[in-house]
N, C-alpha and C positions, 0 to 999 in steps of 0.2 A: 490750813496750817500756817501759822504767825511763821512758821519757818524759814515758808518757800514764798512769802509775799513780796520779799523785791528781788525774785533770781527770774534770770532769763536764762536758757538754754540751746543755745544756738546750735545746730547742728549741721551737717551738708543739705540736708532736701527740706528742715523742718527745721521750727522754730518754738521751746516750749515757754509755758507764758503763763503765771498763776491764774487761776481764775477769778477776773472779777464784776464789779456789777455791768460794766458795759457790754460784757460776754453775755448776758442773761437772754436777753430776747432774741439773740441765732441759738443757742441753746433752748431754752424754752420751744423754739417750732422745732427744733430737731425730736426730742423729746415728746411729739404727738405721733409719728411715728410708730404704728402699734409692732415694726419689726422691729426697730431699736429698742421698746418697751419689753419686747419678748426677750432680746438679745442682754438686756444687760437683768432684768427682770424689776422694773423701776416702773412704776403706779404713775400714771398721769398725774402731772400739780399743774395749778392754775400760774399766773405768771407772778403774781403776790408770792406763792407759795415760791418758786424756782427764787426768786429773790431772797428769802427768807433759807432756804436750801443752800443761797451761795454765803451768804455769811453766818452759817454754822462752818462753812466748808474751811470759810477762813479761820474761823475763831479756835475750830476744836484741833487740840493735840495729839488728835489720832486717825485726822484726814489728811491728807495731801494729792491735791489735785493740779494738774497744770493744764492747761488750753494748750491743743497743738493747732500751728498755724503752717499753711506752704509756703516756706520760705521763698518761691518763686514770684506767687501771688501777692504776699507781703510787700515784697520789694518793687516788682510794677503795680500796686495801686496807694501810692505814695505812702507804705506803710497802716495801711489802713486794716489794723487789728481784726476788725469783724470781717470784715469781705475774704479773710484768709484762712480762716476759722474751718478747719478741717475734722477737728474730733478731741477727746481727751482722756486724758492719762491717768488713774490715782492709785495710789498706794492706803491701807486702811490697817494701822495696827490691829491685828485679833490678838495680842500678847505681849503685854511689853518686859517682862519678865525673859520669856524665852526671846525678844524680839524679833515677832512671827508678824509677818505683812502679808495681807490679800491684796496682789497687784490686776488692774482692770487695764483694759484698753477697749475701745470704743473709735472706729474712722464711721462718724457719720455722715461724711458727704459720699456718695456712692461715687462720685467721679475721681474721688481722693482714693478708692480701693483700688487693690493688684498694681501697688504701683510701691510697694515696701515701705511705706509712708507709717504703716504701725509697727513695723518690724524695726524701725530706727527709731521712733518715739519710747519704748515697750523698752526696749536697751539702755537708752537714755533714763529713763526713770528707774531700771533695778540700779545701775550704775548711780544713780541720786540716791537710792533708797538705802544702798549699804554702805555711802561713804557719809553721808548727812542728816540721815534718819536712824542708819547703825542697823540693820535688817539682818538677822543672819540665817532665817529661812524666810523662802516667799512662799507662798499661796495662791494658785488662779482658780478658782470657780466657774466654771465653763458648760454653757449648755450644749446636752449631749449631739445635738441635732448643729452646734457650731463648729463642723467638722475644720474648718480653715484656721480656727483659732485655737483649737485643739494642736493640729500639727505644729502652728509657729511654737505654739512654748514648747511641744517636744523636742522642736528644732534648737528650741535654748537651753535644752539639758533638762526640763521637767518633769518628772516620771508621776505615771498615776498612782496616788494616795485612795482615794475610794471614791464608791461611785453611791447615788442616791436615785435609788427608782423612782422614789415618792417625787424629788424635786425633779428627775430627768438631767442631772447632770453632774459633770466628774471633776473631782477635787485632783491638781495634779501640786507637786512644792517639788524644790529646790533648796537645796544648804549650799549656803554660800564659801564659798574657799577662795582661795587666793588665785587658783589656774586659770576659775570660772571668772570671775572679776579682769583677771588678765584677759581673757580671750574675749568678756564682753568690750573692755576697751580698743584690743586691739584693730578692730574692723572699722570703727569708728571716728571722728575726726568731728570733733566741737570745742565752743567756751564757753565759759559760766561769766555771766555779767551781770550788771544791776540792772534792776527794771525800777522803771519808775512811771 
């Protein structure tokens, strides 16, 4: 998304970062991964193809995706984008009428999990998605067997919408309000900056 190509998102433990083509090849080996392939439900591409994959990502008006980076790792390896490369975030309009977003989260480095690294990412993007993208319901598609990611979006107010035996996994949304907005900002502590 042209939207989010020169925003940075600075957070306390994380850093979000649009996705671009020098993210592709720590992407691309995350991505062989046949757990992450389960997890997110995403067809092996070749690296041509993940290239070609990240700029639709930029181009279309109804992606938006940000690279999260640990902001710890960032800052001791003199800023070095890819070595900090922890996992990533996107929002994908199913509805721009009702402005209904499928929001995903993805921590592919396992050393980066249990450590609330997507729990501050995942907040940071509905918080981008309903002040910059206008979102007034979200969406998570969730496989049923991802018990961990199930509980976090319940823990962000979630509730299950339905369930798909065929796919094996549960639809949960959110409508957004003013209380829920307030409460996702409240816990939180970042700034929005230009990336370049």
């Amino acid at each position: 998304m042209k939207l989010n190509s020169h925003t940075k998102i600075v957070g306390a433990n994380i850093i979000l970062v649009p996705y671009k083509k020098h993210h592709v090849p720590v992407y691309h080996e995350w991505m062989k991964s046949e757990e992450l392939q389960k997890l997110t439900a995403s067809e092996p591409l070749n690296l041509e193809q993940e290239y070609e994959m990240q700029k639709t990502w930029h181009d279309d008006e109804d992606k938006c995706t940000f690279i999260i980076l640990d902001k710890d790792i960032f800052n001791n390896t003199a800023f070095d984008e890819t070595g900090a490369m922890i996992g990533d975030t996107n929002i994908f309009i199913t509805d721009k009428e009702l402005a209904i977003g499928e929001i995903e989260i993805m921590i592919a480095e396992p050393s980066a999990r249990g450590k609330k690294r997507g729990w501050e990412a995942v907040k940071l993007m509905l918080l981008y998605g309903i002040k910059y993208i206008k979102i007034q319901t979200f969406e998570a598609k969730i496989l049923l067997q991802n018990v961990i990611s199930i509980k976090m979006f319940k823990k962000l107010g979630f509730q299950e919408k339905s369930v798909s035996a065929v796919f094996q996994e549960v639809t949960l949304d959110k409508k957004v309000s003013n209380e829920w907005t307030e409460w996702l900002a409240s816990s939180l502590s970042f700034e929005i900056k230009d990336y370049h």
